[in-house]
N, C-alpha and C positions, 0 to 999 in steps of 0.2 A: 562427909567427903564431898568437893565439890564437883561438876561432870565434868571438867576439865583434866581433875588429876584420877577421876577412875577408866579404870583401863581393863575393862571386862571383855573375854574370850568366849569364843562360841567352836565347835567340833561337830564332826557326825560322831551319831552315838544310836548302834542298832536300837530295832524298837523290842525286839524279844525278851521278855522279862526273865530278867534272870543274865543276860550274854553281857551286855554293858560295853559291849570290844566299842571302840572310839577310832575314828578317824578326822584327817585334818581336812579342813574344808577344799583345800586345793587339789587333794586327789578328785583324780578323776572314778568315782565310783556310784552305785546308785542302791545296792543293797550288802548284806554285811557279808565279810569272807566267811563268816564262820559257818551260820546257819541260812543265808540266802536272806533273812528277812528285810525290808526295808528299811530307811535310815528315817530318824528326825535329827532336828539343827538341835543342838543340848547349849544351854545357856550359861555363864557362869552365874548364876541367882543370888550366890552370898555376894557377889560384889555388887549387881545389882542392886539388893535390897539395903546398902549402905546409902544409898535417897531415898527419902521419906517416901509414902505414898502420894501425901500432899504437895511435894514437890516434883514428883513427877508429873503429876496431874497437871502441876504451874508450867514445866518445860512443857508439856504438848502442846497444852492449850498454847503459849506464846509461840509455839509451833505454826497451829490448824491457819493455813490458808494465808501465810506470810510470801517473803518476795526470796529470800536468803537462802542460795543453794545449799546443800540439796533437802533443806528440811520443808520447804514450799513442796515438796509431794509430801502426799499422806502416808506413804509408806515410810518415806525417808524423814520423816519429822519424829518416827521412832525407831531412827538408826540402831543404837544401845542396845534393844530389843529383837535387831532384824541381823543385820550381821555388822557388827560392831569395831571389827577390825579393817575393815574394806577402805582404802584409801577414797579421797570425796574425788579425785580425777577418773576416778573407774566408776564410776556410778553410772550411769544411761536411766535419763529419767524423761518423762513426758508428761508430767505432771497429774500424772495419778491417783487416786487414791481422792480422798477428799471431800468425797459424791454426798448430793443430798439425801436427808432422810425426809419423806415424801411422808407430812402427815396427812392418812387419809383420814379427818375426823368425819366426816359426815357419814363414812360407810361404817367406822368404828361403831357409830352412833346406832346405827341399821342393824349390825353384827347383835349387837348388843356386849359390846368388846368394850373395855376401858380406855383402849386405846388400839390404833391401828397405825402402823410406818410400815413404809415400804424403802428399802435401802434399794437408794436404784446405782449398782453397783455399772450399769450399763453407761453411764453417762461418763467417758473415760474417753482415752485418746484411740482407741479401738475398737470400742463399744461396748467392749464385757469386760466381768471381774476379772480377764485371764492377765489383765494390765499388772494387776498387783503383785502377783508372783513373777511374771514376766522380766520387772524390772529387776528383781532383786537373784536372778538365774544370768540373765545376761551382764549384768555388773559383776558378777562373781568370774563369770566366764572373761570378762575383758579383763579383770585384774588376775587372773591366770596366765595368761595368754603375755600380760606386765611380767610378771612373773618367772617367764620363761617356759612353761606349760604347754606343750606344743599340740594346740589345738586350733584344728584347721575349718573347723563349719559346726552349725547347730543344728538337730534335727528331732523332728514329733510328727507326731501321729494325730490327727485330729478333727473333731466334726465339725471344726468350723473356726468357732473363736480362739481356740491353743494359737492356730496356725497362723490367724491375724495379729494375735501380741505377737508370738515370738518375731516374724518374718518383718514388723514395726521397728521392733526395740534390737534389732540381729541390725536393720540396714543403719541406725542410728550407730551402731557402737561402729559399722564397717566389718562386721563378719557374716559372713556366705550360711545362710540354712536353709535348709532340705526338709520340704511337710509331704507325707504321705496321708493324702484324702481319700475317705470312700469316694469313688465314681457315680456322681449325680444321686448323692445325699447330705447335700450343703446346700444353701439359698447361695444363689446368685451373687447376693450381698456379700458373703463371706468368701465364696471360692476369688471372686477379682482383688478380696484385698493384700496373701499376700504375692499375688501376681503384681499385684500393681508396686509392690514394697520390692522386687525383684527376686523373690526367695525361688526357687527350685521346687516347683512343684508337678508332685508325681500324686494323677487318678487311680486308684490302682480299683480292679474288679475285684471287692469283698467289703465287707464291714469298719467299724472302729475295730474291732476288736484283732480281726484279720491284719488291717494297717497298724497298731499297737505291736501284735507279736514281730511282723517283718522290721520296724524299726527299731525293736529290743536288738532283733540280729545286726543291725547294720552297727549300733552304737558300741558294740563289742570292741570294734576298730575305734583303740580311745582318742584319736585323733578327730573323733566326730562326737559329741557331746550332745547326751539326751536330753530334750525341753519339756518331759513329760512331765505329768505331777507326781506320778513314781520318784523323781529326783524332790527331796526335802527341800530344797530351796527355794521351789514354786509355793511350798506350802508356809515359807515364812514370810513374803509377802503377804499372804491371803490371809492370815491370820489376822492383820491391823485392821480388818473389817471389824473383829471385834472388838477392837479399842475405840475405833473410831464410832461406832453406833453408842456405845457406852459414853462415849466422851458429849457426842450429840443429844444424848438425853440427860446431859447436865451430870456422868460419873452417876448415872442408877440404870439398874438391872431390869430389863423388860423380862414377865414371864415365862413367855415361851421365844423362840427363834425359829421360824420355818423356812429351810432352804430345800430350794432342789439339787436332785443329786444323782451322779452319773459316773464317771469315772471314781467318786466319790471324795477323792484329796478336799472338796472345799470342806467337806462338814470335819475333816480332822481340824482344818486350819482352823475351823471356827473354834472348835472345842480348844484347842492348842491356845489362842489368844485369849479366849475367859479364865483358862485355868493359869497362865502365866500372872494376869492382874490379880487374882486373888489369891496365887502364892508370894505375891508384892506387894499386897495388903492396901490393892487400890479399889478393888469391890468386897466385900464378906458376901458375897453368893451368887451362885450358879444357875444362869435361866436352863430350862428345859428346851431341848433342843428334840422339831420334828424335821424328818428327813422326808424328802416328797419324792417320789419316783411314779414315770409314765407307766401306766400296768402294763406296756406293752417291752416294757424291760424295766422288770422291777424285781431281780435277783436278791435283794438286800430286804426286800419287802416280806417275802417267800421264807428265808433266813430268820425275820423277824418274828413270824406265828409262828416259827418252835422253839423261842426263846434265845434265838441266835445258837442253837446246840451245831446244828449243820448248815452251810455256804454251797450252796449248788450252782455253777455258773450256769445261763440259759444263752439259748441264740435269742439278740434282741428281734422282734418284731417293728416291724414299721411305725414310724409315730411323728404325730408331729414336731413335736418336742426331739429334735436332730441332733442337739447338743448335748442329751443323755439319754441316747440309744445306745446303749451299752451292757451287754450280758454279762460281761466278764471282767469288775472292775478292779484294777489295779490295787488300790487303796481300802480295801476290804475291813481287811483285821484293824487298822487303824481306824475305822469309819466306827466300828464295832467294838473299841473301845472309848472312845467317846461318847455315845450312842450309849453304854453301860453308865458311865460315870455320872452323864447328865442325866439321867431318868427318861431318856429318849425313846422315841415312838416313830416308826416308819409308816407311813401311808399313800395310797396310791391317786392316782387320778385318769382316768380312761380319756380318750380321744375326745366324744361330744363333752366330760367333764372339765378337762382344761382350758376348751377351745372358747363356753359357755364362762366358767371362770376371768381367763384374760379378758372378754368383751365385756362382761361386766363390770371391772374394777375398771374398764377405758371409761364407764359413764360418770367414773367418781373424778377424774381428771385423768386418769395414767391411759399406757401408753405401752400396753404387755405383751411380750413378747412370749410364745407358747410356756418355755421354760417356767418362766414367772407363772404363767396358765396354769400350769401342775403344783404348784406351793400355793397359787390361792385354791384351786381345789380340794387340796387336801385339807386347808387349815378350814374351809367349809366342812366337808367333811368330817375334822376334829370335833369341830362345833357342835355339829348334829349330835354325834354319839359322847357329849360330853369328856372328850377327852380337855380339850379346851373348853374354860369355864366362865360363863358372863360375867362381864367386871373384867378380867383381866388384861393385860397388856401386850401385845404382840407384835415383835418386828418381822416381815415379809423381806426375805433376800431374792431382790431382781439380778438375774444375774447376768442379763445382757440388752439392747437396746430396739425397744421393738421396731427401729425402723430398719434392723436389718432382718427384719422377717416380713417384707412386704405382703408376699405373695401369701403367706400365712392370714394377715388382717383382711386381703381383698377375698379370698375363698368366703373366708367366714360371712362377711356382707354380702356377698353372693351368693349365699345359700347354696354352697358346695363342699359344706363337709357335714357330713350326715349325723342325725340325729342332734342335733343341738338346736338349744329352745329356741326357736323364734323372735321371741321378745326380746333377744339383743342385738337381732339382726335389724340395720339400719342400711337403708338400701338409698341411692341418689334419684332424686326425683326428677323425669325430665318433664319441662313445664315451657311453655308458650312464653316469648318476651313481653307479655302484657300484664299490665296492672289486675286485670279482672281475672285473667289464666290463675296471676300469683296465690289473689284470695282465695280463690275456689282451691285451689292446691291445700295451702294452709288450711282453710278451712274442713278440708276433706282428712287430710293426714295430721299436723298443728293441735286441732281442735280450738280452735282461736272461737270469740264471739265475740259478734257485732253488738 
């Protein structure tokens, strides 16, 4: 069949096994009537898998990084897969998706890894992976709204980057959203952004978690539409990160997959996107997927050393890692079955461990942002205790851009946050405008020789 005359359908369709109830993507809903649980996007797959594997592979790749709306985003280069029905004038895109895979060989080489990439998910029109889902949430909402759909603003909850895509991709389409922030628990960098985009934002005194429950309340009133990743349709953008990493390693399977994880939607979407290529017979296997979380909210971790039997939500504690402080995540049971399928393993990374982490992987070239700090900690950590195996292959999910975490990278060189090693602390020299000042410098800290 050629992609022209297929004409494949996508529905919500609860995740509870066994319930199966389906809805149409245009309802305004976010979990099922029947049993409460949350929704995923359901594919039509037999009509999909009337193209070959091989020829999909051909349509992406003439896809990846072309000019021709709207398949010039990375998202939208795999429409068919995302939501396939959406008319191309409802779309709102910023060209997303795309990001390079940052090989780090020389540290691979160090690791004694066979390979090392780091997906710098950050390098987006907002600066985190929240673009991905973003776009493919607010195109659905403007083609609603086409529709008839009488929906009057968009609104989340979030530690930082949610609130930067959606209140980006909300002023592009021309509709009004409302972000509820913890109070002076975001970098600077992220609370002006979406001020500066004009969205409505409200500090409010409590947590993620705290700002999460009050805007489940507010989104009740369907005339207000939730941006959270509780809504499936953030997590069908977020998925093409794993097409796209696959496709950038030439359509083969890395290993293992280390993301960090917090409200937890990305590691469903991740698992969601591998397992859609190989029920369309574009990979024959499944990498191993680790999930990283800051110990100082690491619910899913705790979950993990008793075999995922019990889910206890915790109050998060303070961490640098902002963007997954979160005790109480939305996307739980979904994280955890994925997390099952892939042979996955949760691990933690402490404060001096992530902080010591990110500075380190800045001497290999990059550029980490704490988040990213806590998935290279852990996949150290894997290291150590052999869960990960020398030789192998591994992609690192960055999930946001370390220059929105200033104040994060100057602490560190400042020797202001405790307990982390020294030796990656690189501090600015001040030195005399002379020639012989310079040498003596260099020679003192350099180690140069005459």
């Amino acid at each position: 069949m050629s992609l022209t005359k297929m004409k494949p359908h996508a529905q919500f369709r609860c995740t509870k096994e066994g319930c199966g109830k389906t809805y149409p993507l245009h309802q305004v809903i976010y979990s099922c009537e029947a049993d409460g649980e949350l929704l995923t996007v359901d594919h039509d797959l037999a009509t999909l898998s009337q193209i070959s594997p091989e020829e999909w592979k051909n349509i992406f790749d003439s896809r990846y990084r072309g000019r021709d709306f709207p398949f010039s985003s990375g998202v939208w280069g795999k429409k068919e897969w995302v939501l396939p029905e959406i008319q191309n004038e409802n779309i709102i895109t910023s060209g997303e998706g795309s990001t390079h895979l940052y090989d780090a060989k020389r540290w691979a080489t160090d690791l004694g890894l066979g390979g090392l990439w780091i997906k710098q998910c950050g390098v987006s029109h907002t600066g985190s992976f929240k673009d991905l889902g973003m776009t493919v949430l607010v195109s659905q909402v403007k083609q609603m709204i086409a529709d008839g759909v009488p929906i009057q603003a968009v609104a989340c909850a979030s530690t930082g980057d949610t609130s930067a895509a959606l209140a980006s991709y909300a002023a592009k389409a021309g509709i009004p959203s409302i972000i509820f922030l913890p109070a002076n628990k975001v970098s600077t960098a992220q609370l002006i952004q979406p001020v500066s985009n004009g969205a409505k934002v409200l500090a409010l005194d409590t947590d993620f978690d705290g700002c999460m429950n009050l805007v489940k309340q507010l989104t009740q009133e369907k005339s207000i539409y939730l941006a959270n990743s509780m809504n499936s349709l953030r997590i069908e953008g977020q998925k093409t990160i794993s097409i796209e990493i696959v496709q950038q390693l030439g359509w083969s399977v890395p290993d293992w997959i280390v993301i960090p994880g917090g409200n937890l939607g990305n590691v469903s979407a991740l698992g969601m996107g591998f397992q859609m290529m190989k029920t369309l017979g574009l990979i024959d296997k499944l990498p191993r997927i680790a999930l990283a979380q800051a110990k100082n909210a690491s619910p899913l971790y705790d979950s993990f050393l008793n075999g995922f039997e019990h889910f206890q939500p915790v109050q998060a504690k303070k961490t640098l890692a902002t963007a997954i402080q979160i005790g109480d995540p939305v996307s739980v049971k979904k994280a955890i079955r994925i997390l099952k399928d892939f042979s996955g393993v949760v691990e933690v990374a402490t404060e001096e461990e992530l902080a010591d982490a990110a500075a380190e992987g800045d001497l290999y070239g990059l550029y980490n942002d704490p988040h990213t700090g806590v998935a290279l900690g852990a996949l150290k950590k894997l290291l150590k205790n052999r869960i990960i195996l020398k030789g192998e292959n591994v992609v690192v999910v960055s999930t946001a851009n370390g220059l929105k975490f200033t104040e994060f990278k100057v602490k560190f060189h400042q020797n202001e946050i405790q307990a982390t090693n020294p030796k990656f602390i690189n501090r600015v020299m001040d030195c005399k405008a002379d020639f012989n000042s310079i040498m003596d410098t260099l020679q003192k800290h350099v180690f140069l020789h005459k």
